[in-house]
C-alpha positions in Angstrom: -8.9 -27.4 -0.4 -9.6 -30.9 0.6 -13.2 -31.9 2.4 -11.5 -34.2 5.0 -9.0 -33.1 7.2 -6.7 -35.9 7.4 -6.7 -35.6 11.6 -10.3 -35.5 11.9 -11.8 -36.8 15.1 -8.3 -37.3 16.8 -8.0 -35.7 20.4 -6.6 -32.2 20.0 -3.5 -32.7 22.7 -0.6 -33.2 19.9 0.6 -35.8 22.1 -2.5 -37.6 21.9 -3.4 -37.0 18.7 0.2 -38.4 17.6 -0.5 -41.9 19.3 -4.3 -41.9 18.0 -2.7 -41.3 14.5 -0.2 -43.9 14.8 -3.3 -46.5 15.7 -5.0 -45.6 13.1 -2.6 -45.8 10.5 -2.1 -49.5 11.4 -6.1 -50.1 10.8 -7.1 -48.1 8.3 -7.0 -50.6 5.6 -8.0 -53.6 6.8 -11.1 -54.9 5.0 -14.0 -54.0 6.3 -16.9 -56.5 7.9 -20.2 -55.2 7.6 -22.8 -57.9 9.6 -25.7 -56.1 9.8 -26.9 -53.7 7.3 -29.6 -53.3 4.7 -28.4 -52.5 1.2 -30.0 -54.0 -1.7 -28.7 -57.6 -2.9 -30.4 -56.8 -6.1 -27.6 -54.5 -6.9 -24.9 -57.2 -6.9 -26.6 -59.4 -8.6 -27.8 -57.4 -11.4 -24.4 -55.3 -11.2 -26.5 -52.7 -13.3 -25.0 -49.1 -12.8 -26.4 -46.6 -9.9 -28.7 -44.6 -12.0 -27.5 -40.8 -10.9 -26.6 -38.9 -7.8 -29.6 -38.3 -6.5 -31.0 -42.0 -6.1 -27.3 -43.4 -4.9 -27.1 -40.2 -2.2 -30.4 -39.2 -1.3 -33.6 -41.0 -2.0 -32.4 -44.2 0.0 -30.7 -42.6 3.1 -33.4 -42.0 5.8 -30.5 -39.8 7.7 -30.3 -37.7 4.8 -34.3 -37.4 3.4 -35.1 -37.2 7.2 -33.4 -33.6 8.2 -34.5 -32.4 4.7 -38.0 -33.5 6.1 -37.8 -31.2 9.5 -37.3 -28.2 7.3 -40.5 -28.7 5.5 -39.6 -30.6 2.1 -41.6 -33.2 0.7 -40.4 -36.0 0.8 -42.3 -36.9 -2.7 -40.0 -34.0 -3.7 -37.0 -35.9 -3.1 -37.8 -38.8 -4.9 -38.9 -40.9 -2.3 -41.6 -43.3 -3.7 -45.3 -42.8 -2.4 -47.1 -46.0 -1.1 -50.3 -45.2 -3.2 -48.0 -44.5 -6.3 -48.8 -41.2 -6.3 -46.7 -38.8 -8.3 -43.0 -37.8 -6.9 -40.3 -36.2 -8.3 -38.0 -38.3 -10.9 -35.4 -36.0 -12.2 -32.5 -36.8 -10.5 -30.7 -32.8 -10.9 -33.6 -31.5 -9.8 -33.6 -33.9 -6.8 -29.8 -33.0 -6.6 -30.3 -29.3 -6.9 -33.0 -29.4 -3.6 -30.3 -31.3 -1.7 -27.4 -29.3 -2.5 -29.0 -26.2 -1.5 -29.7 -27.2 2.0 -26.4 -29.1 2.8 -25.6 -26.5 5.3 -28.3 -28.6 7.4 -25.8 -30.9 8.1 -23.5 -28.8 9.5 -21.4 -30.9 12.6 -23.6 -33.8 12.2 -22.1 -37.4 11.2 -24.0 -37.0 7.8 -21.8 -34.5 7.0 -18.5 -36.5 7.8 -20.3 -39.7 5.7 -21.2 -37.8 2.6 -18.0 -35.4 2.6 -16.1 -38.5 2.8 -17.5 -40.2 -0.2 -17.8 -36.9 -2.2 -13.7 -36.9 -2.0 -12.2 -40.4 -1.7 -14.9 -42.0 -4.6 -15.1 -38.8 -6.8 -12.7 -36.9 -6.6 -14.5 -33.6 -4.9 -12.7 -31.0 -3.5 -15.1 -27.9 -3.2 -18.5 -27.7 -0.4 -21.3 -29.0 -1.9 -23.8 -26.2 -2.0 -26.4 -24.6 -4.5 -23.3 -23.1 -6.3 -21.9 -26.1 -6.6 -24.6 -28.5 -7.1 -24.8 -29.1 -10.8 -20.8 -29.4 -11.0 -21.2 -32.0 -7.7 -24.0 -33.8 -10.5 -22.2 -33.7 -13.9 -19.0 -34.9 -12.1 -20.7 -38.1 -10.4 -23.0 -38.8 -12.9 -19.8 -39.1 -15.4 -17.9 -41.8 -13.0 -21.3 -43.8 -12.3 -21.6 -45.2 -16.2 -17.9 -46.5 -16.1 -17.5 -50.3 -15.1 -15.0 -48.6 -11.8 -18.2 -47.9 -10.4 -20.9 -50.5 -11.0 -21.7 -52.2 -7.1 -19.1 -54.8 -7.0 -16.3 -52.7 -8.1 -17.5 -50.5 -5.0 -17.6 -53.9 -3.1 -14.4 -54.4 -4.0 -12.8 -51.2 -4.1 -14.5 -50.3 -0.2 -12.5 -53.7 0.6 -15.6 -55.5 1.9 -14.7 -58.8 3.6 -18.5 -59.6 3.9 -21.3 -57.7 3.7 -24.8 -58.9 5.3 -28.1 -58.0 4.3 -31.4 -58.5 6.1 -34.5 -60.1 4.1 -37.8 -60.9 5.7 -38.9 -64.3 6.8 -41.0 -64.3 3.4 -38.5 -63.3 1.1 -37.6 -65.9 -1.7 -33.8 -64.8 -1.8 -33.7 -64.9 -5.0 -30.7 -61.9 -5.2 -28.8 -63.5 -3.1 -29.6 -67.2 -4.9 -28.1 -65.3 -8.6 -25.0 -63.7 -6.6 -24.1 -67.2 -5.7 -25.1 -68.5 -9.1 -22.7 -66.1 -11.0 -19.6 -66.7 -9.9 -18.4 -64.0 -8.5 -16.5 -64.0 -5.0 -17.8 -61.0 -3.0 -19.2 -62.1 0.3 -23.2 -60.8 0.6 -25.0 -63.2 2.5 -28.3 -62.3 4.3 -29.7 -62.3 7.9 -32.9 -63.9 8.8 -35.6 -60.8 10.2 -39.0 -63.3 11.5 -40.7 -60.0 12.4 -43.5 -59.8 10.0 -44.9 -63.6 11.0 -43.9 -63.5 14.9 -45.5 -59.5 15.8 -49.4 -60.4 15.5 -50.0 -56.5 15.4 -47.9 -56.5 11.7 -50.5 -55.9 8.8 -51.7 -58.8 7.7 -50.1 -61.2 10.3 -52.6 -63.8 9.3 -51.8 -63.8 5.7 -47.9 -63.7 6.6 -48.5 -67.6 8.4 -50.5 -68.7 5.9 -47.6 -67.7 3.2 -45.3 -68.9 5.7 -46.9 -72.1 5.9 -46.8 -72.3 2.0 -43.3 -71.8 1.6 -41.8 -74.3 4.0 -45.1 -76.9 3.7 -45.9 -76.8 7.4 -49.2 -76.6 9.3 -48.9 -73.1 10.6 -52.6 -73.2 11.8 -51.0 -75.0 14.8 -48.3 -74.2 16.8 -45.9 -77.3 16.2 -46.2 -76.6 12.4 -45.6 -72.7 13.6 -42.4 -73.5 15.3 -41.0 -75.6 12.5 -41.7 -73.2 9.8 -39.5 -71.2 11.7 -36.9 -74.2 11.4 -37.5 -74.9 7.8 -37.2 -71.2 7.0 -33.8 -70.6 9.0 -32.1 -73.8 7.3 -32.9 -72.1 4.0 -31.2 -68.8 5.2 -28.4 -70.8 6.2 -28.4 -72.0 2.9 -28.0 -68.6 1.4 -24.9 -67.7 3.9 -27.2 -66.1 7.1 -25.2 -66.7 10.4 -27.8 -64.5 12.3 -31.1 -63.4 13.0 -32.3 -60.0 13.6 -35.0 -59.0 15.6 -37.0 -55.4 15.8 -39.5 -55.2 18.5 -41.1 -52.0 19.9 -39.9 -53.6 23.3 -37.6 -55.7 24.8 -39.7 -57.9 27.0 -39.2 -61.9 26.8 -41.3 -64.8 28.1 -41.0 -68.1 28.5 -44.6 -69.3 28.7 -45.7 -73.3 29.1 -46.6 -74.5 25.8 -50.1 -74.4 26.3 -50.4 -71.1 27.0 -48.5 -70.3 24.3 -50.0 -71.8 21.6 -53.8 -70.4 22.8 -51.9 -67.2 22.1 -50.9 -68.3 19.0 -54.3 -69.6 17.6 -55.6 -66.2 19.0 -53.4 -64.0 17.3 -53.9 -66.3 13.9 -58.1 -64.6 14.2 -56.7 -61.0 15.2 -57.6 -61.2 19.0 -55.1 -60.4 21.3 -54.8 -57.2 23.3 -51.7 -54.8 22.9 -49.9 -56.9 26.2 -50.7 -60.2 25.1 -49.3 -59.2 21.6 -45.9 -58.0 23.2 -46.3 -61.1 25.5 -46.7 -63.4 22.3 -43.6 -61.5 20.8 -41.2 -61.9 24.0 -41.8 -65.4 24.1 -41.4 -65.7 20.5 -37.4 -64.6 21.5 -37.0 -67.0 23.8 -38.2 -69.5 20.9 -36.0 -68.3 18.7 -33.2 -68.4 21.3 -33.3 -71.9 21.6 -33.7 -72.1 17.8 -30.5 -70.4 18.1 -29.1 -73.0 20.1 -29.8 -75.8 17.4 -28.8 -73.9 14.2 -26.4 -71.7 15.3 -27.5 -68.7 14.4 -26.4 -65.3 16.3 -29.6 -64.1 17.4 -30.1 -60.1 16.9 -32.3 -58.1 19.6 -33.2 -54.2 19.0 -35.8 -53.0 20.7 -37.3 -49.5 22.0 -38.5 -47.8 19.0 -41.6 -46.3 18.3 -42.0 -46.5 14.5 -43.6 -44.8 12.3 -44.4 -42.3 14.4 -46.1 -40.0 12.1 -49.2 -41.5 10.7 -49.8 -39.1 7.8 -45.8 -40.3 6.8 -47.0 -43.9 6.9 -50.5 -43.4 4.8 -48.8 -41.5 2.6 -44.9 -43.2 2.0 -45.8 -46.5 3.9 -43.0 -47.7 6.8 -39.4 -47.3 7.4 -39.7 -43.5 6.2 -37.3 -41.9 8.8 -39.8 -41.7 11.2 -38.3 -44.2 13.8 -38.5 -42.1 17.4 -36.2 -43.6 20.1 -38.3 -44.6 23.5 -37.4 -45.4 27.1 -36.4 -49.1 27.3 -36.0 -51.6 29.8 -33.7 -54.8 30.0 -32.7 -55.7 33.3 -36.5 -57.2 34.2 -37.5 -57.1 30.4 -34.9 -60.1 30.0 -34.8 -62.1 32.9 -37.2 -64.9 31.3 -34.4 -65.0 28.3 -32.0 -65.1 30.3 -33.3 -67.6 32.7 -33.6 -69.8 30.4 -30.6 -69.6 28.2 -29.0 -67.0 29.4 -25.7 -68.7 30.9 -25.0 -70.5 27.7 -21.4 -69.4 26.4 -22.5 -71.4 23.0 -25.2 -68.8 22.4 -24.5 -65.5 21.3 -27.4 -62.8 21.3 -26.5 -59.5 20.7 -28.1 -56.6 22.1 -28.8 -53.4 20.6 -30.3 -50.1 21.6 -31.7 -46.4 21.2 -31.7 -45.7 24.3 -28.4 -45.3 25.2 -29.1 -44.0 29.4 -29.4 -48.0 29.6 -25.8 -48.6 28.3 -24.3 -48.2 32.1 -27.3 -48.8 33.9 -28.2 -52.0 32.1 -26.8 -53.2 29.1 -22.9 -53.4 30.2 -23.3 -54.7 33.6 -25.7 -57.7 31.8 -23.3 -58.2 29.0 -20.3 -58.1 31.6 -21.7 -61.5 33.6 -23.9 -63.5 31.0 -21.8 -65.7 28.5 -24.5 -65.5 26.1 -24.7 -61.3 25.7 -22.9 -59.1 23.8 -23.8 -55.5 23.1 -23.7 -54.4 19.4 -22.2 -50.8 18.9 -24.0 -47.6 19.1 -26.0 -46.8 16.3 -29.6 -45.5 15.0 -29.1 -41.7 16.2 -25.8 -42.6 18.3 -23.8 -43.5 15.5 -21.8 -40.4 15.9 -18.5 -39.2 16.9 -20.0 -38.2 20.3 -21.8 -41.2 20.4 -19.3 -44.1 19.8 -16.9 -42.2 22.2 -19.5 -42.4 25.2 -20.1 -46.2 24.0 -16.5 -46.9 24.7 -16.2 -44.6 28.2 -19.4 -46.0 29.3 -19.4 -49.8 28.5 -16.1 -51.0 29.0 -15.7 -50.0 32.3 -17.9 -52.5 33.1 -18.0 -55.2 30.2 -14.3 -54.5 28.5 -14.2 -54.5 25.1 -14.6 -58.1 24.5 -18.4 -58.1 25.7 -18.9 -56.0 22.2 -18.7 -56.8 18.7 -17.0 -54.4 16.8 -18.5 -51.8 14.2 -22.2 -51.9 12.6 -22.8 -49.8 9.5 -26.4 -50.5 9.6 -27.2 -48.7 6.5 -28.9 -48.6 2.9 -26.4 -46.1 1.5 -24.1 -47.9 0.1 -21.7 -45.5 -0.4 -21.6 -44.7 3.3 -19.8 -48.1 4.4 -16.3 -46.9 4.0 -17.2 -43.7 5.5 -18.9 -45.2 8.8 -16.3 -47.0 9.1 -13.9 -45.0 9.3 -15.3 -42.9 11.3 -16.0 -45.7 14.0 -12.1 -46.6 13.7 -11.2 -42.9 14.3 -13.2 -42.6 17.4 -11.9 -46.2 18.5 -7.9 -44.9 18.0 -9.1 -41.7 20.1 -10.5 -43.6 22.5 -7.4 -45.9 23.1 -4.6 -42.9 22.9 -6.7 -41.4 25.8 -5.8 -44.1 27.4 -2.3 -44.8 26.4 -1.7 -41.5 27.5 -3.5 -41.8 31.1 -0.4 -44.7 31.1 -3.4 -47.3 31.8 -2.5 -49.4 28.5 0.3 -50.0 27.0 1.3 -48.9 23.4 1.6 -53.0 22.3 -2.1 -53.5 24.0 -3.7 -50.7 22.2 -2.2 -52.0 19.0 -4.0 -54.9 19.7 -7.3 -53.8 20.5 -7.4 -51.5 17.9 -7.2 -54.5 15.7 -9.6 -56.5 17.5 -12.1 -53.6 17.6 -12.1 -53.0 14.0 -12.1 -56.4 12.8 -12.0 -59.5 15.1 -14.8 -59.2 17.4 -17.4 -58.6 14.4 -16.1 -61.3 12.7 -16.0 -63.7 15.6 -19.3 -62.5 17.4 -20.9 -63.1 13.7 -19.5 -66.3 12.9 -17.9 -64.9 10.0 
């Protein structure tokens, strides 16, 4: 019996369901544009084979290692690298074997729908992964992953990736993405510029980050001119390397835009460690407005997600270091949070800053009706925890009764599994058909319309909002 059932996520009135499966069928192949995400260029420029299961399922998927985490498993017993390089586990069936026996954890959650889809459209699976199952699940991957069909551009090419983004650190030397371009081959990976490590003075070793940041571009970072060019110098050399945006993750969304004075005494005191938790997020908020106008010059789509506490467990980050699935939503406010932004650029239509969130009460209260009057918003879709079925549907009831569609930007995958793409989305274009036979059937669009939108929501408005 097959894992998907081919109607999956359509309404469950036939009538509906027939006109949500029409939709669909006219998007469900059209390549897929990924702008925001964070798989590893190293893979496509190395094109080395995934090394077994367990490392291409598993140990990189936080949304996997993370509900394996709430029953009580290790996450050193998943493979999951310590940051004192302590001992983990390495064996990748053994890895497997742990996994597979608690795969009932994912019961109705979008993990499920992900993995199920990739276990049967890439390999060929047909029976539940479980602890009966596991070892056949292994053999059976581990087989296809040592043929050439299965190195990470035939994926790329298979999945039918139009471009696929990336996200390196203001540091990074790109040099992945430098030996794509050098070899020849025509998949599109470019990268996105993420500042956040030289622009949040509470980032270990923020001082050490501007004096490498100084390094690499030859500025005087010790001052705040040199500061603010570095930041130039470093987004022409993304540019170089195919970014068309920035991304930027701070624990809030507050914005200033401070005289210059004032902000560079914050800058010189954040260089020797002496700001206080507000005048940190106050150095941060005006550092988006900076970039903002940065923006403004280069081009670049400027990313903002805000309103997560991270790393909330701190014997998690001693022991793994960050980004270890332990990324809590928090209450967040834009409407006042903003206004300095916005004030200052925000009723520029040449300016596109997209907003993301992970707290998604704000989506009708806030985010729409801002998005629905300032030219220079757009709200990215739901993701982080509300990347869902449930959680895309509400996106769409929600938002575009105040912004419309064309306020948004189409689909995100925002993830490090790479085999997840296709599956996201999918599942993102499902909900989208739902959506819009709802509709069709409420007689508030027509048929030709719907057509239309369904297009533009899987494909055009990504691709426009991104510059792509």
């Amino acid at each position: 019996m097959p894992l998907l059932d081919p109607d999956r996520l359509f309404p469950n009135d036939p009538a509906t369901r027939a006109t949500a499966r029409r939709l669909y069928e006219g998007i469900a192949d059209l390549p897929i544009v990924s702008p925001h995400g964070h798989t590893d260029p190293r893979w496509f420029a190395e094109n080395e084979p995934f090394p077994d299961p367990a490392q291409l399922f598993v140990t990189p998927d936080h949304y996997v290692f993370r509900m394996l985490c709430s029953q009580g498993i290790d996450l050193a017993d998943l493979g999951v690298a310590r940051a004192d390089g302590g001992p983990v586990e390495t064996d990748g069936r053994t890895i497997w074997r742990l996994f597979a026996g608690h795969y009932h954890l994912f019961r109705g959650t979008p993990t499920r729908l992900w993995l199920d889809h990739s276990f049967e459209t890439l390999f060929g699976m047909t029976e539940r992964l479980s602890a009966e199952t596991a070892d056949a699940y292994y053999d059976a991957i581990s087989e296809r992953l040592t043929s050439d069909e299965f190195r990470p551009r035939a994926l790329f090419e298979r999945f039918r990736i139009e471009a696929l983004s990336t996200t390196e650190g203001a540091l990074d030397d790109l040099e992945w993405h430098r030996k794509i371009a050098e070899s020849g081959w025509s998949g599109r990976v470019i990268t996105t510029y993420r500042p956040d490590t030289v622009i949040d003075p509470e980032a270990d070793g923020f001082a050490a980050n501007i004096e490498k940041f100084g390094e690499l571009t030859g500025c005087d970072t010790t001052t705040w001119a040199g500061y603010l060019e570095a930041h130039r110098v470093r987004r022409a050399f993304f540019k170089e390397h195919g970014a068309t945006a920035s991304d930027h993750g701070h624990p809030t969304a507050r914005t200033e835009d401070l005289p210059k004075a004032e902000a560079a005494a914050l800058f010189a005191r954040a260089l020797g460690g002496d700001l206080s938790a507000d005048e940190a997020d106050a150095f941060r908020g005006h550092m988006l407005t900076e970039m903002a106008r940065m923006s403004l010059d280069d081009g670049l789509v400027m990313q903002i997600h805000a309103g997560s506490w991270r790393n909330h467990s701190p014997g998690v980050l001693a022991k793994f270091g960050r980004d270890k699935g332990f990324d809590i939503p928090v209450r967040t406010d834009f409407v006042g949070a903003l206004k300095p932004l916005l004030d200052a650029v925000g009723l520029r239509p040449d300016l596109t800053i997209i907003l993301f969130t992970l707290d998604e009460t704000v989506f009708a209260r806030e985010l729409a009706p801002l998005a629905g009057v300032y030219p220079a918003l757009k709200l990215g879709p739901p993701w982080w925890f509300y990347d869902s079925a449930e959680g895309m549907m509400r996106f769409r009831q929600i938002v575009t009764e105040t912004a419309g569609i064309y306020n948004t930007v189409g689909f995100n995958d925002d993830t490090r599994a790479f085999c997840s793409i296709p599956a996201r989305h999918d599942v993102a274009r499902r909900i989208d058909c739902a959506w819009l036979a709802n509709l069709v059937g409420d007689g508030r669009l027509d048929m030709d319309e719907a057509e239309i939108m369904a297009h533009e929501m899987t494909s055009t408005l990504a691709k426009e909002a991104y510059r792509l």
